[in-house]
C-alpha positions, 0 to 999 in steps of 0.5 A: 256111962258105956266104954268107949273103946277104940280097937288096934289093927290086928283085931281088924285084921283077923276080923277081916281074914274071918279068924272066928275068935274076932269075928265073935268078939266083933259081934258081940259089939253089936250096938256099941259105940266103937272107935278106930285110929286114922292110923288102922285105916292107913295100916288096913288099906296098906296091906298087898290084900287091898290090890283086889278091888273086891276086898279094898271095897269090903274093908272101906264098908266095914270102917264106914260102919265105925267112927274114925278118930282123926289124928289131932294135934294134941294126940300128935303131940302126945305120940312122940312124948310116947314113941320116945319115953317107951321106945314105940313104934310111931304108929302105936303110940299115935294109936295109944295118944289117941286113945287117952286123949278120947278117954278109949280103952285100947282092944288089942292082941299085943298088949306087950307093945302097949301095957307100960303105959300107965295111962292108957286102959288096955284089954285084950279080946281074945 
């Protein structure tokens, strides 16, 4: 059975400012089944670059493209246990919950914010 892997926002983020080590790592999913958080999609679109239409438009074609994992209860629910056993930020542990919950490895450069958390599967792309 494939990985399934849920990839964290900063990946995105370097994909999106054509950063060449993601942009290969991106590519080399191609065919892949790959997941982001509703939490990404809120952080992406928050980001003062999305003021230009141009590139508000080319952000929403690529998560088209990919399968958005919304937040459930059960994930809600295992976010805050998170946030407050590891000290998280709201929006990581919402992003870490739903990975185990989907059974997803997390592809994210900042492994310190995630690796204390025993049941989450975590690789670092680049």
């Amino acid at each position: 059975m494939a990985e399934t892997i849920l990839i964290d926002t900063n990946v995105f983020v370097d994909y999106l400012r054509n950063h060449p080590p993601s942009i290969s790592f991106i590519e080399s999913l191609q065919g892949k089944s790959i997941l982001f958080s509703a939490i990404t999609e809120t952080e992406l679109l928050a980001g003062s670059d999305n003021n230009v239409p141009e590139v508000r438009s080319k952000l929403l074609q690529m998560l088209f493209t990919l399968a958005k994992v919304d937040v459930s209860n059960p994930a809600a629910l295992l976010a805050g246990d998170l946030c407050r056993k590891y000290h998280m930020s709201i929006p990581d542990a919402i992003i870490a919950a739903t990975c185990i919950q989907v059974g997803a490895t997390l592809i994210t450069k900042n492994k310190k914010d995630f690796e204390s958390i025993r049941e989450l599967s975590l690789k670092v792309p680049y």
